[in-house]
C-alpha positions in Angstrom: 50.0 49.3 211.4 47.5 47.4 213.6 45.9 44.1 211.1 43.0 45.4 208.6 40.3 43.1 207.3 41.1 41.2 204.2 37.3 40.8 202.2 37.8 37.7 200.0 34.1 36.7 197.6 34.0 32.8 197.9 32.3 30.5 196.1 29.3 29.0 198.0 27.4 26.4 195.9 27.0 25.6 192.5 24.2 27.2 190.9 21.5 25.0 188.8 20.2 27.5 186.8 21.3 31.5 186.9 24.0 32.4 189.8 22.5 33.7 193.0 24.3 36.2 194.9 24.8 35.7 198.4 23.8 31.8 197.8 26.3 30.8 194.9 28.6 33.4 195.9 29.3 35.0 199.8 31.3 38.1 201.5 33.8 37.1 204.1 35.4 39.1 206.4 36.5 36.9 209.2 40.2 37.4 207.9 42.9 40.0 209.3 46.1 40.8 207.7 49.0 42.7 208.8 50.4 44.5 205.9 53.4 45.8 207.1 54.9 42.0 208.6 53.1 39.1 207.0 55.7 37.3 205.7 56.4 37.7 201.7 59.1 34.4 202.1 60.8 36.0 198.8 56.9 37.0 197.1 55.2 39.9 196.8 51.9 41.5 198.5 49.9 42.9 196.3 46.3 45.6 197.5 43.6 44.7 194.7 42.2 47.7 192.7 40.0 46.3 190.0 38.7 42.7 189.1 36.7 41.8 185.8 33.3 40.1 185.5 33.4 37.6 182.5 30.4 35.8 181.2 32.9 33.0 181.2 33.0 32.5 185.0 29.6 30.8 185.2 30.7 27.8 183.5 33.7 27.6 186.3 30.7 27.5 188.6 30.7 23.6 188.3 31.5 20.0 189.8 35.6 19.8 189.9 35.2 16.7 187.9 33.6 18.3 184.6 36.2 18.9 182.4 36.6 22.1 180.6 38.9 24.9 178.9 38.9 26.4 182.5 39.3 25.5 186.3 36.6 24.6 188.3 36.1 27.3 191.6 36.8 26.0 194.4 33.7 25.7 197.0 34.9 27.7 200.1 37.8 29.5 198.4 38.1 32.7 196.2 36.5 33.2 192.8 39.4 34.5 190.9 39.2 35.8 187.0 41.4 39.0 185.8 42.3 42.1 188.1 44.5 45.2 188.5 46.5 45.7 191.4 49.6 47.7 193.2 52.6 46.0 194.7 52.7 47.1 198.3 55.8 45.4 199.4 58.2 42.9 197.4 61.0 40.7 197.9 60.5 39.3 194.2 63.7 40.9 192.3 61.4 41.7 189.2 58.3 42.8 191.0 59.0 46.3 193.0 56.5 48.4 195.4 54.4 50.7 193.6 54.5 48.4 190.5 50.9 48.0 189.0 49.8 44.0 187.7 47.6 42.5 185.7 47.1 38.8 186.2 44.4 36.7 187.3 43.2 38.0 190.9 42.3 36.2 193.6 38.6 38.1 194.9 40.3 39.4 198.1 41.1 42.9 199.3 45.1 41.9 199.7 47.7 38.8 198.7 50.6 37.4 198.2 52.0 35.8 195.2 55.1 33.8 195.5 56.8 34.8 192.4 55.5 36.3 188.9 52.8 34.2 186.9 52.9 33.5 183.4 49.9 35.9 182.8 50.9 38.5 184.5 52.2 41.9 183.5 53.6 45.1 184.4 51.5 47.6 183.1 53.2 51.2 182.3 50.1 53.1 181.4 51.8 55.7 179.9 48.5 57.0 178.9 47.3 57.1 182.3 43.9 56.0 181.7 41.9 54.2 184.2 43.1 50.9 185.6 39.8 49.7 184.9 40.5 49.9 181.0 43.0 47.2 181.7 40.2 44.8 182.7 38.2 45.8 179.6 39.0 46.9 176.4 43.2 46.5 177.5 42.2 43.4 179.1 41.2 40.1 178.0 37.6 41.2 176.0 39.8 43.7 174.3 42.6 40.8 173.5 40.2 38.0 172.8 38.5 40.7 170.1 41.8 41.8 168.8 43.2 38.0 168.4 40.6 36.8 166.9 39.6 39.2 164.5 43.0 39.4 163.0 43.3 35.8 163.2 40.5 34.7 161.7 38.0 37.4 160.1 40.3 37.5 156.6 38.4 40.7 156.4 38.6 42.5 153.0 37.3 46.4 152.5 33.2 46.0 151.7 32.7 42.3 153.4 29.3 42.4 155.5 30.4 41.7 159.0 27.7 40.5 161.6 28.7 40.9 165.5 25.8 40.0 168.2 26.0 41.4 171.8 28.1 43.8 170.5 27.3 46.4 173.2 29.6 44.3 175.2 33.2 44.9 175.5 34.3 42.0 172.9 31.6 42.9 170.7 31.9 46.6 170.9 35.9 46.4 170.2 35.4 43.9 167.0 32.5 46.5 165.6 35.6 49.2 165.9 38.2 47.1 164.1 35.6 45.9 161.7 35.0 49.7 160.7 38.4 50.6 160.7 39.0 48.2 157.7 35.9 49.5 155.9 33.5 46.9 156.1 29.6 47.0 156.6 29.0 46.1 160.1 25.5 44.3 161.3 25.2 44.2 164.9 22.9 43.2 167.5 22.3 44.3 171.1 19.9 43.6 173.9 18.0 47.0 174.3 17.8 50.5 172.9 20.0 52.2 175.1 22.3 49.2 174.0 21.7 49.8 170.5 22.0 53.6 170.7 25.5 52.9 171.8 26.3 50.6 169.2 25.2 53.3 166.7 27.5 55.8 168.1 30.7 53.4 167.3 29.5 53.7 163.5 27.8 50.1 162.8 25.5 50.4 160.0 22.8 48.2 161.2 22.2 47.8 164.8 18.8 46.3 166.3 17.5 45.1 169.2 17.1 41.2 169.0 14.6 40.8 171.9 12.3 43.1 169.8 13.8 42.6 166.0 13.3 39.4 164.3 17.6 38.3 163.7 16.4 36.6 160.3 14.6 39.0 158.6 17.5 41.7 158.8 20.5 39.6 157.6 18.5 38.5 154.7 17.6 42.1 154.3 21.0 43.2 154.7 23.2 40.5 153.8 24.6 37.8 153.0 27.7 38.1 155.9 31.3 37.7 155.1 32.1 37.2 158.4 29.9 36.4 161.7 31.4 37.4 164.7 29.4 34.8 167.8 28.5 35.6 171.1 25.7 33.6 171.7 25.2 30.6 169.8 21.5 29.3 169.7 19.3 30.7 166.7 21.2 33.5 166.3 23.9 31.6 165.1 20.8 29.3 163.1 20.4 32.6 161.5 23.4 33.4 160.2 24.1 30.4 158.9 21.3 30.9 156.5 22.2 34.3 155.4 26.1 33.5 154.8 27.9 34.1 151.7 30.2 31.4 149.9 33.1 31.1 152.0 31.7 33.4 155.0 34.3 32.7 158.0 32.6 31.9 161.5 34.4 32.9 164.4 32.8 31.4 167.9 33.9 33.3 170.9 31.1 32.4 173.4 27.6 31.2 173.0 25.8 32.9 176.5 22.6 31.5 175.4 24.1 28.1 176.7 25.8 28.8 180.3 23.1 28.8 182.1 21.3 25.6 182.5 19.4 25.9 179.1 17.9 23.4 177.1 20.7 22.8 174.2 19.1 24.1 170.6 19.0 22.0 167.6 20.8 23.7 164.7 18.4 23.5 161.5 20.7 24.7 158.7 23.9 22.7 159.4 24.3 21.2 156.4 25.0 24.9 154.7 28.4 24.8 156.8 29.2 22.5 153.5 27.4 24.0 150.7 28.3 27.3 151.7 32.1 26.2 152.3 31.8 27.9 155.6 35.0 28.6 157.7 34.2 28.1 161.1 36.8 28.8 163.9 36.4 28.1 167.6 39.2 30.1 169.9 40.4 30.5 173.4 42.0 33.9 173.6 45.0 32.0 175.6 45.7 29.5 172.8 46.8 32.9 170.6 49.1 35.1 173.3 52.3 34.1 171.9 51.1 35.7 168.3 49.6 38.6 169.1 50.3 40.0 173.2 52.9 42.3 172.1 51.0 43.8 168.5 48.1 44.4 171.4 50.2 46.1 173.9 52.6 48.7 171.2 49.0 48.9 169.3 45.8 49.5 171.3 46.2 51.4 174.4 47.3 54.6 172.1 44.0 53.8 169.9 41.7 54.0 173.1 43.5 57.1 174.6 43.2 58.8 171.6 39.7 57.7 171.0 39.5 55.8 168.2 38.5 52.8 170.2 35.7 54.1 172.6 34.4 51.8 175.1 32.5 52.1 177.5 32.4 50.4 181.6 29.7 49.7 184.5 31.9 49.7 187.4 30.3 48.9 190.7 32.0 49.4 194.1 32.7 47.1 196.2 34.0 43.6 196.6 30.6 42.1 198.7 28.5 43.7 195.2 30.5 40.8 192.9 27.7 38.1 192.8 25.1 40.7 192.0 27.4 41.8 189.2 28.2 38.3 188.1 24.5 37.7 187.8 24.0 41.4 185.4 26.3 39.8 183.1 24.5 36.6 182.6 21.4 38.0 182.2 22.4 41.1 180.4 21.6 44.2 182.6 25.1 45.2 182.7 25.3 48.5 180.7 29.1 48.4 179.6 32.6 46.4 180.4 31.3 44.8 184.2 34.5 46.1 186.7 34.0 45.3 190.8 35.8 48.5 192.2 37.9 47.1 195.1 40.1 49.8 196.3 41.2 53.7 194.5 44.7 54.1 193.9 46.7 57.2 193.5 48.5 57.6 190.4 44.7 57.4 188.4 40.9 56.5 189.0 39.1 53.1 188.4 
């Protein structure tokens, strides 16, 4: 087979404010590669099927010499961040041809790893849903809601529970296992098609924040047992003021900050020790060991059989990744945010 082109999405310039595509990130196509003979030298070439969009990767978007739970990109080299892929050819003895991977991707068409990461696996999908479900709710959102809810939520059968941008696919999963152990659920999304989604996953109280003042309805429908944070900001002001005795706090991300945004002042900071408040920041790394397996025996059966819906926005095409990485900070993504790189036989996306 003559050489095809290999597409990789580099990393241009660091962004000041909100990432820019075709500034902060570029297309490049100048590369060839020959799949049937590039050298493997005992690794394995893998063709890239699906990569995730994280809000996470715009704080990688930085000067190497910030420090941070994450690496720095690279300027000149390949985003990277969680993908789907088939072996094409191996000479790894635990990696075979046809095998499908999830690991962290380089944001290229085709390459070559010299021997099996510590992140990756060997999915079976027995279920045969789409390989984009492994990006999303099977992925790391699904893992980092599953880890930490059972971690940390102590949930008990009639706690309030309150879960902002839960339209995404963290959100979305918590507001699911929040309802399977029979608690009220408050959510929060960014727009009434948003909220209409919510709904249909059974929370009880879903608004729009953007047109819903966040106060009023958790002392309205409150206090919360357990807040569930996304954003950070006022929101999380806000639920510090409405929290029960005891009310456990678990910070997953605070979007309201990645972007270049004036820092926010917290007002009701001292109720974190009158109200006793349990409040636990966590990398969904730091708990793999405990929980990888429980996910994998556990949830792909629960989204195959629909118990957990979810639901994606999958765009095509490796040069649309900036545009994609910029829907997520600002919101317009409708769903789990999947770059469709290449189809593959055995199932769709």
């Amino acid at each position: 087979m003559a050489p095809v082109t290999n597409g990789r999405h580099l990393f241009n310039e660091i962004p000041k404010g909100f990432p820019e595509p075709g500034k902060t990130t570029i297309q490049d196509t100048s590369e060839t590669i020959d799949l049937d003979n590039v050298p493997l030298n005992g690794g394995f070439l893998v063709k890239t099927l699906v990569l995730s969009i994280d809000p996470y990767m715009r704080g990688r978007m930085r000067e190497p010499h910030i420090k941070s739970y994450s690496e720095p990109y690279l300027l000149g080299q390949p985003l990277n961040n969680f993908g789907v892929g088939v072996v094409l050819r191996s000479e790894h003895p635990s990696v075979k041809a046809g095998d499908h991977i999830y690991d962290i991707f380089p944001f290229q068409q085709y390459w070559i790893a010299k021997k099996p990461s510590p992140s990756q696996r060997i999915l079976k999908n027995e279920e045969n849903l789409p390989w984009s479900a492994y990006v999303g709710v099977l992925g790391m959102p699904g893992q980092t809601a599953f880890y930490g809810w059972n971690e940390y939520s102590l949930a008990k059968k009639g706690d309030v529970a309150f879960i902002t941008s839960a339209a995404g696919p963290v959100g979305a999963t918590v507001v699911q296992l929040a309802k399977a152990e029979g608690l009220k659920v408050i959510a929060s999304a960014g727009s009434e098609e948003k909220v209409a989604f919510v709904k249909s996953l059974g929370a009880d109280v879903v608004f729009n924040y953007k047109t819903t003042d966040t106060l009023e309805v958790l002392q309205r429908e409150g206090p919360i047992n357990v807040y569930w944070d996304n954003v950070g900001g006022p929101t999380l002001d806000a639920a510090i003021a409405t929290a029960a005795t005891g009310a456990r706090f678990i910070e997953c991300g605070m979007i309201s900050a990645y972007n270049g945004e004036e820092p926010y002042t917290l007002k009701n900071i001292t109720s974190i020790v009158g109200k006793q408040l349990r409040i636990s920041g966590f990398l969904v790394f730091a708990l793999h060991h405990k929980y990888i397996e429980r996910f994998y025996a556990e949830m792909p059966a629960r989204v195959a059989s629909g118990e957990i819906k979810y639901t994606e926005d999958v765009t095509e095409g490796l040069e649309n990744a900036g545009k994609v990485i910029l829907d997520v900070q600002t919101g317009k993504n409708k769903g789990k945010a999947v770059v469709g790189v290449a189809h593959d036989s055995k199932s769709s996306l």
